[in-house]
N, C-alpha and C positions, 0 to 999 in steps of 0.2 A: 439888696442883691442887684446887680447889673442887668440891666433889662439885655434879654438875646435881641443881635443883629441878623436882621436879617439878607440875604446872602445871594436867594436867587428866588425870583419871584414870576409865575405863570399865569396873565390873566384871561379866561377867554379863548388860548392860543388853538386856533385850526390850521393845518396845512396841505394842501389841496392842490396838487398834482397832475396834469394833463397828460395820462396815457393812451395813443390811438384813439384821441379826440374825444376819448372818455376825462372825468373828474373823477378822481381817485382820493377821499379823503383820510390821509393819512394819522391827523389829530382830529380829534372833533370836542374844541370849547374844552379843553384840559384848563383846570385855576388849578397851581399848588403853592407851598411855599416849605423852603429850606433852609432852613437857620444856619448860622455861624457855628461850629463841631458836630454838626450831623454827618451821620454816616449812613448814609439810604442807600437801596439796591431799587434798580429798575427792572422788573421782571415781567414779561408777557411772551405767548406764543410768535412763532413766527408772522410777522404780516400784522402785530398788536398796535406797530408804531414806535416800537423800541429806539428804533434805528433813527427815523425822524423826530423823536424827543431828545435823543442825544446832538444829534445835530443843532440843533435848536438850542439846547441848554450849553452847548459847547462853541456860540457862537460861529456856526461854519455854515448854517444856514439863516433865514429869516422867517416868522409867520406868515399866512396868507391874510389872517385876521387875528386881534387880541395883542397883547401887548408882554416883553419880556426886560425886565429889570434885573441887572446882574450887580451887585452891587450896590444898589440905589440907581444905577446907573441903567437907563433904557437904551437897550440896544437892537429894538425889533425894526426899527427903519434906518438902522446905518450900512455904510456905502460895506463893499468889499475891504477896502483900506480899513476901513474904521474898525472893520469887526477883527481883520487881522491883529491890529493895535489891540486890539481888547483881550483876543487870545490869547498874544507874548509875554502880558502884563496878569492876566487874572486867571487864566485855566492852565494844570498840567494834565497832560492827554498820556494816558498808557493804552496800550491796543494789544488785542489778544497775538497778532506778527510781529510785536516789538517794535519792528519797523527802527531798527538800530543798523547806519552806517555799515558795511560789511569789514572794510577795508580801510577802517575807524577804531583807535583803541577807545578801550570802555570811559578812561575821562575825556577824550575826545568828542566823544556821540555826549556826553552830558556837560561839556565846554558850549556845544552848539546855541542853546536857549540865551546864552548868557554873549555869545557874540551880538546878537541880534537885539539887545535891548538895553545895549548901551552900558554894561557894565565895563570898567577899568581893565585893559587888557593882564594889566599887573595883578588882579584878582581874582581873574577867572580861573587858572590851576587850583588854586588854593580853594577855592570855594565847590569847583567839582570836587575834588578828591576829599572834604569834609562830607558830601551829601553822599559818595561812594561807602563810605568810612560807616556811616550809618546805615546803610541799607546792608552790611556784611561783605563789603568788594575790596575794602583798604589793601587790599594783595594783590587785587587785581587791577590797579591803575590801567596798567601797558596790555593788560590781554584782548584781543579783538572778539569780533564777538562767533567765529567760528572755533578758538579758544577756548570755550565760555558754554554750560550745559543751560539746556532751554532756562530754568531756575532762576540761574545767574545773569541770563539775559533780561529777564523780565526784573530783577532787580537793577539793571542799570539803565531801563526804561522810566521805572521808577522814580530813581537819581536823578534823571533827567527834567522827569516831571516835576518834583518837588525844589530843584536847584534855584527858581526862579522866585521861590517862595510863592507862589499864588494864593487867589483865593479859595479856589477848588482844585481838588485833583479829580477826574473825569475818570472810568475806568470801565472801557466796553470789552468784556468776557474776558478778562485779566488772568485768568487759569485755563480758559479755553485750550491752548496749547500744550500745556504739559502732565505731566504725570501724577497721579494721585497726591506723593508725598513733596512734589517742588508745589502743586498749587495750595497745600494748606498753609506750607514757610512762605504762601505768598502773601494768602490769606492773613494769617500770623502779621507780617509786617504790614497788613494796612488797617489792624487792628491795632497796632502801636502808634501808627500814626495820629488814627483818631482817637484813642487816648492823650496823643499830644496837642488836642483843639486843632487838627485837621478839617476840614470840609472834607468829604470823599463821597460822589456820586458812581454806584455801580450798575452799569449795564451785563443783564444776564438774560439767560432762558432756564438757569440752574437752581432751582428750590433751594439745592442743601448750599449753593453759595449765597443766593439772596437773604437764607435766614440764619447769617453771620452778621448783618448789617444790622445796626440801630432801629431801622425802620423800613419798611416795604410797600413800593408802590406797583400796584398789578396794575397792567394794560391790558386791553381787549378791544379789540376794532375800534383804535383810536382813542380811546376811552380809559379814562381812570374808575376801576370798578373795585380799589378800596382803597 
């Protein structure tokens, strides 16, 4: 049997904050580790740390102390540039705003990862409109995203994220936005995904979304307390 790789790796990590000359500590000495088709949810109250563990595991920030492997790859002391590089290449980001082009059709907004990373100008149609195609949008190439029901937006978030093939797909309050039945077809589809050997990390504050994941990691004042 294939030994599991391991994928994203937490050692030690604190991160420590100067608010009005106060130290504010955000993590305090989190170790975890995430294998190769895990599908974990991140859940704590507000103020748990949520926020700045994702940041951290999404390379967009850096520790104060301890050390973070993405990949095998350590990326707790690299520059701004560096970590960007690491984003384009290894995480796809969906955000509970979507945060999709307005005035951008739906292969448009999921063309974008693939300008920026060097893929073949001559491939890039063809490769949004397959990762559309799977999320249920193949209809919707050309439609913008005020076109498009909150639902369908967050599937061509999705598309976006997954286009680049990463190694994780990052997912903070991913139903947040919508309506009881678009967030389980959302739900639904990133249970396909990691049925398909996906990584999928999910940022919540939602019980009944967090225990749809594989696995569940609670935060509390910084703290991993299971």
């Amino acid at each position: 049997m294939a030994k599991t790789k391991n994928i994203l790796n937490l050692e030690n990590v604190s991160k420590i904050y100067q608010m009005d000359g106060v130290s504010v500590k955000a993590l305090d000495n989190v170790t975890l580790t995430i294998t190769e088709g895990d599908f974990v949810s991140i859940i704590g109250p507000s103020g748990s740390g949520k926020s700045t563990m994702m940041h951290i595991v999404g390379c967009l920030d850096t520790p104060t102390s301890g050390k973070v492997f993405l990949d095998g790859q350590e990326v707790s002391q690299m520059s701004e540039r560096q970590l960007a590089q690491v984003r384009n290449k290894k995480i796809g980001f969906v955000f509970q705003q979507f945060n999709l082009l307005p005035r951008t059709s739906a292969l448009e907004n999921v063309s974008l990862p693939l300008l920026y990373n060097g893929t073949p100008s001559s491939q890039i149609p063809q490769k949004a409109a397959e990762v559309l195609g799977k999320v249920g949008l193949g209809e919707r190439l050309g439609h913008h995203p005020n076109q498009l029901s909150g639902g369908q937006q967050q599937r061509v978030a999705i598309a976006r994220a997954l286009v680049t093939d990463p190694s994780i797909i990052l997912a903070d309050e991913p139903t947040g936005n919508l309506d009881s039945k678009s967030g389980v077809e959302i739900m639904d589809i990133f249970k396909k995904l990691h049925h398909q050997g996906r990584t999928i990390i999910l940022v919540t504050h939602d019980d009944e979304i967090a225990d749809q994941a594989q696995r569940i990691i609670r935060l509390r004042d910084g703290k991993v307390i299971n």
